[in-house]
C-alpha positions as CSV (number, residue, x, y, z in Angstrom):
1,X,-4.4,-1.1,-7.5
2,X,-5.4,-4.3,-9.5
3,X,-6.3,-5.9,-6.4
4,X,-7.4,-3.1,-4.2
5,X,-11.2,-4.3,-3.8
6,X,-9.6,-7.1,-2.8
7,X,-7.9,-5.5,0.2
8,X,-11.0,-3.5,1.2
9,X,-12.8,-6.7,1.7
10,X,-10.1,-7.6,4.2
11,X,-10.7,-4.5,6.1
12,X,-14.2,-5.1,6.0
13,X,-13.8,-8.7,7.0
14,X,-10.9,-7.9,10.1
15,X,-11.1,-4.6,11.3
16,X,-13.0,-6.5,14.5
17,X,-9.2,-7.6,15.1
18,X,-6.7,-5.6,12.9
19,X,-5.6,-2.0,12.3
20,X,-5.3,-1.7,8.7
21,X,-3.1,0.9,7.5
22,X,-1.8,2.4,3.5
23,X,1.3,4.2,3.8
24,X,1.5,6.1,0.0
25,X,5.0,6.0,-1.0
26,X,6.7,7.0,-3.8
27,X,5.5,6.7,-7.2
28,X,6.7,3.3,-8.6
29,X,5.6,4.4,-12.4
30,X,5.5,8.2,-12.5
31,X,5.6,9.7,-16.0
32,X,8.8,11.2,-16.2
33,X,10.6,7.7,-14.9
34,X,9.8,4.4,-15.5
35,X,5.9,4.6,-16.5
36,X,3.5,2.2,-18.5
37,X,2.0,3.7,-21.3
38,X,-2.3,4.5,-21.0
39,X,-1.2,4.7,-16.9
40,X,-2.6,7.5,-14.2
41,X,-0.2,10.7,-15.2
42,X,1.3,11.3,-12.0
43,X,4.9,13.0,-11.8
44,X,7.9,12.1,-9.9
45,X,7.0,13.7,-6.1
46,X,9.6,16.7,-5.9
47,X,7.9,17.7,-1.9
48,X,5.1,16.4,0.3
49,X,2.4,18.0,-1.1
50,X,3.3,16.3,-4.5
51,X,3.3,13.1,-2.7
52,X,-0.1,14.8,-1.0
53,X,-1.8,15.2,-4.1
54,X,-1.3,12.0,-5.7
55,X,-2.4,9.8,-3.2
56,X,-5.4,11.8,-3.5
57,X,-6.0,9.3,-6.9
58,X,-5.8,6.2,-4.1
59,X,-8.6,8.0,-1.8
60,X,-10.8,8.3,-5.1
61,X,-11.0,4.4,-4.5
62,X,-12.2,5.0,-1.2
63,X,-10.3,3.0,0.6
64,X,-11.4,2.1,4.0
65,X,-8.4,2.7,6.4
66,X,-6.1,5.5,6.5
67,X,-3.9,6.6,4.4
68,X,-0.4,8.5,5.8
69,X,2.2,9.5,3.3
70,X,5.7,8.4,3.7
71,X,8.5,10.9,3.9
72,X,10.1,12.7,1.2
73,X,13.4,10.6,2.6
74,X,11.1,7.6,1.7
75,X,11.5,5.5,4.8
76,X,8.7,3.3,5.0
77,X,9.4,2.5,1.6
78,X,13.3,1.4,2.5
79,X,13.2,0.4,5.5
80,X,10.3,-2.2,4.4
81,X,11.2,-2.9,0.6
82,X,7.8,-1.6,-0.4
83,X,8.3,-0.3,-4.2
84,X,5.9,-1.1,-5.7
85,X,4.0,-2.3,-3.0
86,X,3.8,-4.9,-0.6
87,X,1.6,-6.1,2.5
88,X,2.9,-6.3,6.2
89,X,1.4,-8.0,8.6
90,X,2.7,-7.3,12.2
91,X,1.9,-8.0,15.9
92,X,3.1,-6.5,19.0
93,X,5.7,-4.6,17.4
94,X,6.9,-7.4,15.2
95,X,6.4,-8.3,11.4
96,X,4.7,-11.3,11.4
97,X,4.1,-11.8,7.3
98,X,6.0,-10.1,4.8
99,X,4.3,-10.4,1.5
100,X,6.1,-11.1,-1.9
101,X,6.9,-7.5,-3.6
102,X,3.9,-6.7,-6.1
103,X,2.1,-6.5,-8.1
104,X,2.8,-10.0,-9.1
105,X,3.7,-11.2,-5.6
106,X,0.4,-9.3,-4.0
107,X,-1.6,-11.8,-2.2
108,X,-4.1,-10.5,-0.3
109,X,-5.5,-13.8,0.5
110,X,-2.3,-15.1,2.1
111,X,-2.7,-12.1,5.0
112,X,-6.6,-13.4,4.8
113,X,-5.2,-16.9,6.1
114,X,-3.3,-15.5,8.6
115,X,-6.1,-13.3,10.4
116,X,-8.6,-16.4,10.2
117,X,-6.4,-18.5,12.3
118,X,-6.6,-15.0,14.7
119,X,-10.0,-15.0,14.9
């Protein structure tokens, strides 16, 4: 989230050339796991609609693609390594850029490279 204006401005910047996409997976610091102290107060998701309801804190940032919520199974989130969270780039099918795993390996401005050269 610490960088999330920074990934609007993306959008903003590229959504002439890219699909931007935020797949809500499971909650990397939910209160009755691991959790920071003075953090959002979301629980562990037990079904969908948990999952449903606490992405609805992400869409209070108004984030300007969609967001889809990753299956109770949590495949988006195994099959790409995304706990915490982590950027994708891909083309045609194929993962072009896979970004360090955040927060501190978040680098917006690395997929920001990458798109200018598309332009």
């Amino acid at each position: 989230m610490l960088k999330f204006d920074e990934f609007n401005k993306l959008i903003k910047d590229f959504s002439s050339i890219a699909d931007f996409l935020i797949i809500y997976i499971e909650e990397a610091h939910a209160v009755d796991g691991w959790a920071f102290k003075n953090n959002i107060v979301i629980k562990n998701h037990r079904s969908l609609e948990d999952r449903k309801i606490a992405a609805q804190f992400l869409q209070k940032n108004n984030p300007l693609c969609p967001v889809v919520l990753d299956t109770m199974e949590n495949l988006s989130s195994s099959k790409y390594a995304a706990l915490p969270e982590r950027l994708y780039l891909l083309q045609g099918g194929k993962v072009i850029y896979k970004g360090g795993v955040g927060p501190w390996n978040y680098h917006p401005q690395e997929i920001r490279a990458i798109l200018e050269k598309m332009k």
